[in-house]
TORDO-720537 format. One record per residue: x, y, z of N, C-alpha, C in turn. Coordinates in steps of 0.001 Angstrom, whole numbers, plus 500000, padded with zeros to 6 digits. Layout:
<atoms>
XYZXYZXYZ
...
</atoms>
This chain:
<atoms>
500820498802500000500000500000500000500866501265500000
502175501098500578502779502174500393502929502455499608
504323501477498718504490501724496994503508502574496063
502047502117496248500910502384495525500664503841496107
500529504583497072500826505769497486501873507186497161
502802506137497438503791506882496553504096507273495418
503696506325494581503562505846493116502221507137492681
501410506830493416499732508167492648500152509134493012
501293509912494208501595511130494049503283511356493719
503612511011492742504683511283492319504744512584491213
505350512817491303505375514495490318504703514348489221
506023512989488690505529512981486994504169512281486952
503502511044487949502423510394487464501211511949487950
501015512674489283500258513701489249500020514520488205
501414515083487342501118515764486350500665514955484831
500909513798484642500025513567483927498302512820484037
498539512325485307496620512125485264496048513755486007
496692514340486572496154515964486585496125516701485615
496021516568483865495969517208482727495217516373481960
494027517079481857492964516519481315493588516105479609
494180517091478794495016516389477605495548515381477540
496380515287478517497235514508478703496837513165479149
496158513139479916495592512038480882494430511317479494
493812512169478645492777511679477613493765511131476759
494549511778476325496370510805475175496419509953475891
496699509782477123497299508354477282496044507707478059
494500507931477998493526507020477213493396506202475976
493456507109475355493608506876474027494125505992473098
495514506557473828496759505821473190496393504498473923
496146504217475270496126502492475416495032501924474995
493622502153474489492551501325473825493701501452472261
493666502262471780494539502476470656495436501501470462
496416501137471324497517500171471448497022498901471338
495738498703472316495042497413472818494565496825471152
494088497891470624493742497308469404494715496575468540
495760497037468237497146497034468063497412495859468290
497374495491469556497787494006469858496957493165469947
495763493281469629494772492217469941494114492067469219
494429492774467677493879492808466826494979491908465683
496413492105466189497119491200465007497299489968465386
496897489734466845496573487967467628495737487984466674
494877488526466852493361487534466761493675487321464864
493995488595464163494234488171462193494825486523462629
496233486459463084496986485184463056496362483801463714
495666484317464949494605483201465199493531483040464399
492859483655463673491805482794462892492896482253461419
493448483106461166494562482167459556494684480783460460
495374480941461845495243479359462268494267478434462398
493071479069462308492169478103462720491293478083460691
492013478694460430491690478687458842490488479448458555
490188480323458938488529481386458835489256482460458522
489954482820458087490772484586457556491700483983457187
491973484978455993493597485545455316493824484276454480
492737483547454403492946482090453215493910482116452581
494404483464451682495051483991450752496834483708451232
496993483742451907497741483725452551498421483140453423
499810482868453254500716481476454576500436482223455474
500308481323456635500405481736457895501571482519458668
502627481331458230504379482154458678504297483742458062
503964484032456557504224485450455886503209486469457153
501954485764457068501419486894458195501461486918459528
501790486274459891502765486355461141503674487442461020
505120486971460620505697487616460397505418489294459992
504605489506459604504096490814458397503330491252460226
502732490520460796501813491500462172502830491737463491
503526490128463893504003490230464756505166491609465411
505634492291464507505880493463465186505430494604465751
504023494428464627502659495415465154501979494886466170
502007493282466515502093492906468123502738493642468854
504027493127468911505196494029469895504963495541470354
504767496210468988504730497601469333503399497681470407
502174497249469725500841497955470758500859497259472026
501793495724472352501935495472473601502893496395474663
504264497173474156504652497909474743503866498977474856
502947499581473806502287500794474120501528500704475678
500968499900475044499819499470475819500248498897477530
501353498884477681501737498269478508502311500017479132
503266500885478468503286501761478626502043502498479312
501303502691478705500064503469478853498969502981479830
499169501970480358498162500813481246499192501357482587
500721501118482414501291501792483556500897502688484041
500566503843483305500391505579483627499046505556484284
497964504649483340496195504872484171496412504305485595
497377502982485841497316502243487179497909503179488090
498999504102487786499981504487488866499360506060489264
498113506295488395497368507614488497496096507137490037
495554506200489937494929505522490740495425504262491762
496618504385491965497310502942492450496925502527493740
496316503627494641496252502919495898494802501955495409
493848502731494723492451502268494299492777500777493650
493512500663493242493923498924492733494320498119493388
494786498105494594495361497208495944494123496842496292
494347495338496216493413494243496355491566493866495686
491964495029494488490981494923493502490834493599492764
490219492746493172490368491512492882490162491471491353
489419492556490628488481492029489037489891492466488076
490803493574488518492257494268488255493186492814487912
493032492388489215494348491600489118493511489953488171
492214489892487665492196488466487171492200489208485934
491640490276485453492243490866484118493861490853483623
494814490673484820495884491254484324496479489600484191
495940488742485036496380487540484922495993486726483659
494756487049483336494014486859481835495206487663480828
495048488595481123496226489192480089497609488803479649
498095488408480551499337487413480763498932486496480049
498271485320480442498364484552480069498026484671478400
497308485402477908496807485409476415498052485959476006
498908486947476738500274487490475942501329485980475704
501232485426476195502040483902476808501453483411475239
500314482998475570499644482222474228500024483070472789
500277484385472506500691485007471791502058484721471119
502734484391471957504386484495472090504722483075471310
504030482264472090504099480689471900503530480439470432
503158481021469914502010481119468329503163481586467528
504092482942468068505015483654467394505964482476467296
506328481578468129507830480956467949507584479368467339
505963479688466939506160478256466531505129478039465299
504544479210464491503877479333463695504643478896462368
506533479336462542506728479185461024506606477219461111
506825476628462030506822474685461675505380474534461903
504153475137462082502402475005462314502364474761460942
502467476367460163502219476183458589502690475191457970
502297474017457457502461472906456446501548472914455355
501913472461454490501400472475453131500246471432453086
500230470669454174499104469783454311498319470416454983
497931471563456019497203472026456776497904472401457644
496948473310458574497397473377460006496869472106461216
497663471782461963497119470705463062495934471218463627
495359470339464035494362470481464897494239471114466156
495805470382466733495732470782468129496277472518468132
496873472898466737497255474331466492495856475216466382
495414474519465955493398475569465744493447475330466983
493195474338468092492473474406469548493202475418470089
494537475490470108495586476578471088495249478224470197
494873478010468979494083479565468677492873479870468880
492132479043469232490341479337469762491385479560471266
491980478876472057491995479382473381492286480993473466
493629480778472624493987482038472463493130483359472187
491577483220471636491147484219471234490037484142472405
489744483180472462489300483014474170489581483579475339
490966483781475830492217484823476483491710486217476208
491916486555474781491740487626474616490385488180475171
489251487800474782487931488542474700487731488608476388
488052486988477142487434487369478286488367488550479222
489606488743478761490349489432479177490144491210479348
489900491444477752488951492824477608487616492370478385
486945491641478411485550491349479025486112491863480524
486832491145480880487083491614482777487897493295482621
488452493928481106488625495049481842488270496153482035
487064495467481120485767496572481117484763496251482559
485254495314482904484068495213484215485002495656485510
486633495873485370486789496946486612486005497934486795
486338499336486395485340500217486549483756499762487078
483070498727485952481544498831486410481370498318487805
482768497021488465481968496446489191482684497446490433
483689498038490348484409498296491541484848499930491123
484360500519490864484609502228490329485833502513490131
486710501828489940487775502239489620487988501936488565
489128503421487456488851503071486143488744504117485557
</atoms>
């Protein structure tokens, strides 16, 4: 509880959630980011599960998103810092906070694991089966993940 105290009145986090500009940019910028990253999972998870990008190997679009992964996960990770450390004591022991962030993890995990193993998935015979099941989870991760982090705020006002 201290950390989290210290942390919501620190110069730099006061002056930016105390500037309504500022504090709305780095709104912004993290749904912005979120899209970013959860939007080039989900292209590469359905090519895996074969419902999008038909047109297309899996490894090439991979490759072609996965940095536009990277980037909106640092954004977003950036910018998720700044909203938490503006409100930080309000997040100590917010239980709906911390299964969002654990959901989040884990779908970034499932992300990673897709990245390092998509170029031997793609075969010219298909994709495996058990590679479609680990991308339905994966998009599974995702939704309930945004699902819980839209229900901080509603269920617990913080947000």
């Amino acid at each position: 509880m201290h950390f989290s105290m210290w942390l919501a009145h620190t110069a730099v986090i006061r002056w930016l959630s105390d500037s309504v500009p500022i504090s709305t940019f780095v709104e912004v910028l993290h749904y912005f980011s979120m899209f970013l990253l959860v939007g080039s999972i989900v292209l590469v998870d359905l090519r895996l599960i074969g419902v999008a990008a038909k047109r297309r190997n899996a490894t090439d679009l991979a490759n072609d998103l996965f940095p536009v992964m990277w980037a909106g996960l640092a954004l977003n990770f950036l910018s998720g810092f700044i909203l938490y450390a503006g409100a930080a004591p309000d997040y100590v022991g917010n239980h709906v906070f911390y299964t969002k962030l654990i959901l989040i993890l884990a779908a970034v995990i499932f992300g990673i694991i897709v990245q390092a193993n998509v170029k031997k998935w793609d075969r010219p015979t298909g994709i495996p089966v058990s590679v479609k099941l680990l991308a339905v989870v994966s998009l599974a991760l995702w939704i309930v993940s945004i699902l819980a982090a839209v229900e901080v705020p509603a269920l617990t006002g913080v947000g």
